[in-house]
N, C-alpha and C positions, 0 to 999 in steps of 0.2 A: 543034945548033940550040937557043936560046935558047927555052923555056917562055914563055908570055905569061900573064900572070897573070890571073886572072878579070875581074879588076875594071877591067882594063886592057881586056878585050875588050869589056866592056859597055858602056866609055865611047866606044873605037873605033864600036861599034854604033850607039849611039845620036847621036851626035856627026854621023856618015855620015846616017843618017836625019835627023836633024833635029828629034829627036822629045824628048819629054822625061818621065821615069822617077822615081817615088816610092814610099816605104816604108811599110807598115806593121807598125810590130816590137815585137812581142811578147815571147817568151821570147829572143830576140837582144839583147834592153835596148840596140839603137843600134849596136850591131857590124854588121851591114850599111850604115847610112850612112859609118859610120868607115872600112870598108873603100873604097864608093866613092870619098869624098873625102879617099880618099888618093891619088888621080889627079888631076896637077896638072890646071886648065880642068872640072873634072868640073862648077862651076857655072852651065858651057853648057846643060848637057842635068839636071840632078838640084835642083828646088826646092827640097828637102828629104824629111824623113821624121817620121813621128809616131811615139813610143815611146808607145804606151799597154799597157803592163804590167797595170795593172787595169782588172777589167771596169767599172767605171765609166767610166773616158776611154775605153773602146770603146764605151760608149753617147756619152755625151756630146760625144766630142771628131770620132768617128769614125760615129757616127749607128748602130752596130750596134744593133737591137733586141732587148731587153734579154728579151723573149721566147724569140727566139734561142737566146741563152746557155741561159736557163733548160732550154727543149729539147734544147739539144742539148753543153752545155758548151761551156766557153772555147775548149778543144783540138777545135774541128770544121770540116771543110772549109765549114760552113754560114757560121761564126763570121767564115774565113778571108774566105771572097767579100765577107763585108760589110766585115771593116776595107778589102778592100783596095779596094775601090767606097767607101767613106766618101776614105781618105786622096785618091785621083784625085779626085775632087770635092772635096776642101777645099782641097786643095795646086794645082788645075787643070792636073791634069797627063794627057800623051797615055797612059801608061800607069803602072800601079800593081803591085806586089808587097807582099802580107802574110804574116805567119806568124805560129802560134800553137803555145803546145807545152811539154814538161816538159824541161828540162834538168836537174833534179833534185839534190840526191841526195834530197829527199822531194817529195811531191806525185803520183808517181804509181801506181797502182791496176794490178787484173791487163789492166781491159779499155785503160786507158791508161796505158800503162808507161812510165815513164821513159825520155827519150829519143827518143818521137814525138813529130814533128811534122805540122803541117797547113797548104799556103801555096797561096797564090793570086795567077793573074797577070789583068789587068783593064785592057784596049783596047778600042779602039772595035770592036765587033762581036767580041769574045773573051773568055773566062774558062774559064780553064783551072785544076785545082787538081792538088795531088799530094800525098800521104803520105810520110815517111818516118823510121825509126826509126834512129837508133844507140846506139852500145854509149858507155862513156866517163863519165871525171870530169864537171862541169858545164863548166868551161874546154871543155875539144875537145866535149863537146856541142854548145854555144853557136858553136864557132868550125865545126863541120861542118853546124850548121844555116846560118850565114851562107852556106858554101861552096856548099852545094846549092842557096840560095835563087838566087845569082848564076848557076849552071849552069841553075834555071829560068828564066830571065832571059833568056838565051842562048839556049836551047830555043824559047823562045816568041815571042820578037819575031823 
């Protein structure tokens, strides 16, 4: 039996619903949207996505307060909830996924290691976030945080 790819399921998903899904990306630099629209029709349901890599366009682009960060770092599920509440409200979309996080091979510390992440899913009446860390070059970092992002995707809607 033929595997269905992730990105293929989300668009399945959302396409059925009717509903429609945006990005907030972070240390992915845009490899989640890339992944999405690689499903041909995927601009039924996916308005787009905001790469704000620095904490400036999470302030400015994505409304996260700049407090926030300060409290609590770039890499925090506090961080996550707002890009991904900023992006659904800039992009008007039914629902939103963000992530934040160290792909590395520098930038991460003992308390955030190289390799976690912090992403967040944001519907009407839902927000859900989740942790997770891998091992790996920055390439499969980068491409295992997209993969997990889509499996929250899936999980949540």
């Amino acid at each position: 039996m033929k595997r269905i790819p992730l990105e293929e399921k989300v668009a399945r998903l959302f396409k059925k619903k009717k509903k429609t899904l945006c990005f907030a990306e972070s240390c992915t630099g845009g490899l989640i949207s890339h992944l999405v629209t690689n499903v041909s029709g995927s601009s039924g349901y996916f308005p787009g996505g905001i790469i704000a890599y620095s904490n400036s366009v999470k302030v400015s682009t994505l409304g996260v307060p700049g407090k926030t960060i300060k409290e609590h770092g770039a890499v925090s599920r506090e961080v996550a909830v707002q890009m991904a509440k900023g992006a659904r409200d800039v992009l008007n979309s039914d629902a939103a996924v963000s992530i934040t996080g160290i792909a590395g091979p520098s930038g991460g510390s003992t308390r955030k290691p190289v390799g976690l992440a912090y992403m967040a899913f944001v519907s009407k009446g839902k927000c859900r976030t989740k942790k997770v860390l891998f091992k790996g070059d920055r390439s499969s970092i980068k491409e295992k945080f997209a993969r997990s992002a889509l499996e929250f995707v899936i999980e949540n809607e």
